[in-house]
C-alpha positions in Angstrom: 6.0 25.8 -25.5 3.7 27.8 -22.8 0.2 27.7 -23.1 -1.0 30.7 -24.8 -4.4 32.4 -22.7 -6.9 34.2 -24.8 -6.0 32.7 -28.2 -9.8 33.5 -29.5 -9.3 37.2 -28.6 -5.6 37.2 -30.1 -6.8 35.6 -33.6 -9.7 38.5 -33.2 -7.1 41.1 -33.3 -4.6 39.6 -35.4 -7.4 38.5 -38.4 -8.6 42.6 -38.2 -5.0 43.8 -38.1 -4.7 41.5 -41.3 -7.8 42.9 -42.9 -7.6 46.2 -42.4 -3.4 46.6 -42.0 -3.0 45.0 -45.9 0.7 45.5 -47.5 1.2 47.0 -51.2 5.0 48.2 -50.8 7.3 45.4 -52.9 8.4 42.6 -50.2 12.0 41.6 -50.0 12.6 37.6 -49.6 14.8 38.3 -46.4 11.7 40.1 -44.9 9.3 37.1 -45.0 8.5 35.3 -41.8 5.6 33.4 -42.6 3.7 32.4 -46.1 0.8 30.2 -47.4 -2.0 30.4 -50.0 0.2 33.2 -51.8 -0.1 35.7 -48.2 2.9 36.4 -45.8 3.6 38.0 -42.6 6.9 40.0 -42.8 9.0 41.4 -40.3 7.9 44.7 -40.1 4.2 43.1 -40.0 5.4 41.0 -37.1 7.2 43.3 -35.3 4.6 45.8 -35.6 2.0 43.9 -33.9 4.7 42.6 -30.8 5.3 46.5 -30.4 1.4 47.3 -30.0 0.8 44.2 -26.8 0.7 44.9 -23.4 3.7 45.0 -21.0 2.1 42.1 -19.6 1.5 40.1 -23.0 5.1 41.1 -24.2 7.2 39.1 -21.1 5.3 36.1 -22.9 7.3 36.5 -25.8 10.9 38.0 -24.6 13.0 35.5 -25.8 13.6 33.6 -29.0 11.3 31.0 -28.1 8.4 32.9 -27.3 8.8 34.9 -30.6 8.9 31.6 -33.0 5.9 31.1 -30.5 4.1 34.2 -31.3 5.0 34.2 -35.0 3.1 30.5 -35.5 -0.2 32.0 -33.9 -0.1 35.1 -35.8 0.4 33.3 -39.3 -1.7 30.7 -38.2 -4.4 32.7 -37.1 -4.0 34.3 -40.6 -4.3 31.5 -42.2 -7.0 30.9 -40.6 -9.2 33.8 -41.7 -8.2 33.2 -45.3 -10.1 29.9 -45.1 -12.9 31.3 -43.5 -13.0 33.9 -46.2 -12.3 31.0 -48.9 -15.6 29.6 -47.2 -17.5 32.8 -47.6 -17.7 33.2 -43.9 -16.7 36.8 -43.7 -20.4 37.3 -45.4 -22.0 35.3 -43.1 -25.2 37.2 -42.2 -24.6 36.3 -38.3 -21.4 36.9 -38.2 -21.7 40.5 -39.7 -24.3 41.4 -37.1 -21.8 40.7 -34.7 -19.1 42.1 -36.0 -21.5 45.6 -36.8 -22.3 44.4 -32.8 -18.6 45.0 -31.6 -18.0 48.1 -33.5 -20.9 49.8 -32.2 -19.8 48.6 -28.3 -16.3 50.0 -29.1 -17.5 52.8 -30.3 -19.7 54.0 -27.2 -16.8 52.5 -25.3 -14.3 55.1 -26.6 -17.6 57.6 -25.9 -17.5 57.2 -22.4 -14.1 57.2 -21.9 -13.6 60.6 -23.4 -16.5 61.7 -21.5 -16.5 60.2 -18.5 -13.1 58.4 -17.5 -10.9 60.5 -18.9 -13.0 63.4 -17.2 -12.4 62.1 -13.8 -9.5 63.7 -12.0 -9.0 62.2 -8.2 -6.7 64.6 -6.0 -5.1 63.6 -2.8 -7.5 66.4 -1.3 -10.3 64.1 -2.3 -8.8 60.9 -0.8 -8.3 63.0 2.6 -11.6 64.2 2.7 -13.2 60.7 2.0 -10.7 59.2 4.1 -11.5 62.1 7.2 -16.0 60.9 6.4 -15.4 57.0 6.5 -12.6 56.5 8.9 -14.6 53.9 11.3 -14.3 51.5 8.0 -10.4 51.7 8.1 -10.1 50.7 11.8 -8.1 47.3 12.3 -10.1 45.5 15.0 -8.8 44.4 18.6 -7.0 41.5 18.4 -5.5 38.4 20.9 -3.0 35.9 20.3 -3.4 32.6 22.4 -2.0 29.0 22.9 -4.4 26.5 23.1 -5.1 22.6 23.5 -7.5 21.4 21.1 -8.9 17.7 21.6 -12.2 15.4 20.8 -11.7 13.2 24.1 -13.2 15.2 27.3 -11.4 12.8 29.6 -8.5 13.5 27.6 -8.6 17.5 28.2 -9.4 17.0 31.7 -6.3 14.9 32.4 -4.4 18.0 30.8 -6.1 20.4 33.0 -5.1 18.7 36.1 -1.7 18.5 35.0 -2.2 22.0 34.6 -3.2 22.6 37.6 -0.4 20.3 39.0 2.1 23.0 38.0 3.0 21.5 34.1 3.8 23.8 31.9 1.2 25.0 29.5 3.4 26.4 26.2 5.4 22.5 26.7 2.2 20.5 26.9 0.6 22.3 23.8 4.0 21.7 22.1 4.2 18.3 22.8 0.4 17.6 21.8 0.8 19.3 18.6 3.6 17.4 17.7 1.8 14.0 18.6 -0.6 15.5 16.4 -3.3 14.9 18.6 -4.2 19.0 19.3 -6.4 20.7 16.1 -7.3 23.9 16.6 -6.2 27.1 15.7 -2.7 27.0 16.6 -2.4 23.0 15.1 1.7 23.0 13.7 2.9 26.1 15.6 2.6 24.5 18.7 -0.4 25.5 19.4 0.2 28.8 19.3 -2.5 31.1 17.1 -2.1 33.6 14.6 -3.6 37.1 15.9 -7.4 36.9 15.4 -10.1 39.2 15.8 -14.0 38.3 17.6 -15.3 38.5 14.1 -12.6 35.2 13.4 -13.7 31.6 13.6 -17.4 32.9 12.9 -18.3 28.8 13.4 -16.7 28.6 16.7 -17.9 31.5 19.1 -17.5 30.1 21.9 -13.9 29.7 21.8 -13.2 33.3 20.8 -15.8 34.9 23.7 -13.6 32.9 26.1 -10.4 34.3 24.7 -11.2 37.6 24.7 -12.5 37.7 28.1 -9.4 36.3 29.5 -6.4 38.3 31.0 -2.9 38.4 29.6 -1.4 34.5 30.9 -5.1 33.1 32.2 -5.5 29.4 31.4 -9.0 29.1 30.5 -11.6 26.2 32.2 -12.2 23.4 29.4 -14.1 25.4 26.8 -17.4 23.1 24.9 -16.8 24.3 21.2 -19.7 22.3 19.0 -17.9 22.2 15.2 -20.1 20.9 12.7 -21.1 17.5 13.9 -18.2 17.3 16.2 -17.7 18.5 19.7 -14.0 19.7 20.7 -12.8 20.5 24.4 -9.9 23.0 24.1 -8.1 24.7 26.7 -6.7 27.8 26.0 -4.2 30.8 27.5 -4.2 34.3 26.5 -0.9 35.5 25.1 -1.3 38.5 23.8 -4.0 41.7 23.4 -3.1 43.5 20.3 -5.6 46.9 20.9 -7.8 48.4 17.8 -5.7 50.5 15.8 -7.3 53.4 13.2 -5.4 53.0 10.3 -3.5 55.4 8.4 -4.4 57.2 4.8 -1.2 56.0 3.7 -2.1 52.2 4.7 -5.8 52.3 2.8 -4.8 55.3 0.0 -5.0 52.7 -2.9 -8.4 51.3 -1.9 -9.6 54.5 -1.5 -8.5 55.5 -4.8 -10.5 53.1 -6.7 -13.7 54.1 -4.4 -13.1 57.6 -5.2 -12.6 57.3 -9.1 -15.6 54.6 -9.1 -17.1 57.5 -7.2 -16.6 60.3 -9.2 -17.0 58.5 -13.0 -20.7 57.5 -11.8 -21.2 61.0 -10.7 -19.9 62.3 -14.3 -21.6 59.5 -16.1 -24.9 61.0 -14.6 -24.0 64.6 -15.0 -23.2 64.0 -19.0 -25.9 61.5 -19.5 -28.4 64.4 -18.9 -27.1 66.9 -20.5 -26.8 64.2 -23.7 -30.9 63.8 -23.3 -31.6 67.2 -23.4 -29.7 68.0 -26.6 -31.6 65.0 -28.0 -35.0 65.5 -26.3 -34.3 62.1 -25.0 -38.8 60.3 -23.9 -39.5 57.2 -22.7 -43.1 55.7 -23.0 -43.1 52.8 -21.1 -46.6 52.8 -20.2 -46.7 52.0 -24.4 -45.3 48.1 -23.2 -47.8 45.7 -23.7 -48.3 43.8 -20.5 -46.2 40.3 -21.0 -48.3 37.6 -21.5 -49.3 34.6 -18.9 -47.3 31.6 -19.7 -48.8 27.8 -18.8 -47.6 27.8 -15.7 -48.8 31.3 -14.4 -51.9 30.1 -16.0 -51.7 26.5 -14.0 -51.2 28.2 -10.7 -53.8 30.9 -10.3 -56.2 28.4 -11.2 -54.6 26.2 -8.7 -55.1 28.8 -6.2 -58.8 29.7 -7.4 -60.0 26.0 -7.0 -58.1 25.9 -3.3 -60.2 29.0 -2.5 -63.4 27.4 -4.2 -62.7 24.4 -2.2 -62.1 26.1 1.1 -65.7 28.3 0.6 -67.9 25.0 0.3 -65.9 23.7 3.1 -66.9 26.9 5.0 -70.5 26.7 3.4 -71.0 22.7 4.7 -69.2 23.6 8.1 -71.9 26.7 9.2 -74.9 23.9 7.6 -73.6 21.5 10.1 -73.5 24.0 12.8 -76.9 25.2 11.7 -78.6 22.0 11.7 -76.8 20.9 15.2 -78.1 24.2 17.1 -82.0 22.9 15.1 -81.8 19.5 16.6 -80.7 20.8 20.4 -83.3 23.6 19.8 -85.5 20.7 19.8 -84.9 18.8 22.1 -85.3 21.6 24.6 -88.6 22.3 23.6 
């Protein structure tokens, strides 16, 4: 069977649907699903409650496995609440605070959405004209590809420069240390060949990207120092490719603008309709009317803490200038 994810908010809904749903018409025997302790769930019941899920919580239950699976939750989950009922739970004095708790939250919730969210209208001429004020934020940044030799033996990357220099091959000698596995950087199992980065990549190892990006198309880099952590790497790199800064299009950012945009505009209702709420209902605050919190032990601990360093720093100051005082008497003296 699959593992079921928010069984405590399922029985929730099930257990009010059961309290609130009931069932007086006559039940045929073909109709029963589920029964214990004289209750049953019937088809209709059942069906009922598959019908009211999410698209998302349905695919859980399409086929005849995932049915029998919801059917044992939903008459166990019943079952469930008749015990706690049996055990006077449902007059539990916390758990009827929380339940009065939950209503009231759902309550405001359906509130605000009639007033706020379902206010909120977001037009394409709004996503163009935030779009047109915040376009330097939707800007994909310059970008270079390189290949690049990544190694913790400096004699090692100096060997591979000369053979560089020698007339070797640079794209072959990254392949064939990357397969020896002896190469790590950015490029490690791709021959050393990089994915496109940016200079705000590899924040921990700057060095590396300042080199790359102040190369030219097909320059072999000097051995580059890159300190990693408590390592030191010597890498050798060559630049591949400049990929220039591109603005991106409306149509590429439209759906993270949206949600700006409707974020946006509900706070700007939310504000709008919250004052116009507190007028109608003359809506004070007195908080000058709070009684100032009182000190706990520790506030208490350390101000007097601090008042006996200060007392202790005065008489220092007070024995220092009496010190001073009775130096300048005795030299006074001796002059005379």
């Amino acid at each position: 069977m699959r593992r079921i994810t928010s069984v405590s908010a399922v029985f929730l809904l099930l257990a009010l649907s059961y309290v609130f749903g009931g069932c007086s018409q006559k039940i045929q025997q073909g109709d029963i699903l589920a029964e214990f302790g004289g209750q049953v769930v019937t088809l209709d019941e059942f069906q009922k409650e598959l019908s009211e899920l999410s698209d998302r919580e349905k695919r859980k239950y399409e086929d005849q496995e995932g049915l029998e699976e919801y059917l044992t939750l939903m008459a166990e989950s019943r079952m469930l609440l008749e015990v706690a009922n049996d055990k006077g739970l449902d007059r539990d004095k916390e758990i009827v605070k929380q339940v009065a708790e939950y209503k009231d939250q759902l309550i405001v919730k359906e509130l605000v959405k009639r007033e706020v969210d379902d206010k909120v209208n977001v037009t394409d001429a709004h996503l163009a004209q935030y779009y047109e004020g915040n376009k330097a934020d939707y800007v994909d940044p310059e970008k270079v590809v390189v290949t690049e030799i990544t190694l913790k033996d400096e004699e090692k990357a100096k060997e591979i420069l000369e053979k560089l220099k020698g007339g070797e091959d640079f794209t072959e000698l990254a392949k064939e240390m990357d397969e020896k596995g002896e190469s790590s950087g950015p490029g490690q199992g791709n021959g050393g060949k990089s994915r496109p980065f940016s200079r705000s990549s590899y924040r921990t190892a700057q060095e590396f990207v300042e080199v790359a990006f102040a190369l030219e198309v097909n320059q072999i880099s000097d051995i580059i120092v890159q300190p990693l952590g408590e390592d030191t790497y010597y890498m050798l790199i060559r630049l591949d490719e400049r990929i220039p800064s591109k603005q991106k299009e409306l149509s590429e950012v439209k759906s993270r603008i949206e949600r700006i945009v409707q974020k946006e505009q509900k706070k700007a209702q939310m504000d709008r309709w919250l004052e116009t709420v507190k007028v109608e209902k003359n809506f004070q605050l007195y908080p000058e009317r709070i009684p100032e919190p009182a000190e706990t032990e520790e506030e208490t601990e350390a101000e007097e803490g601090t008042e006996a360093g200060t007392k202790e720093k005065e008489e220092a100051v007070e024995k220092k200038d009496e010190q001073e005082a009775s130096s300048e008497a005795v030299e006074e003296k001796s002059e005379e």
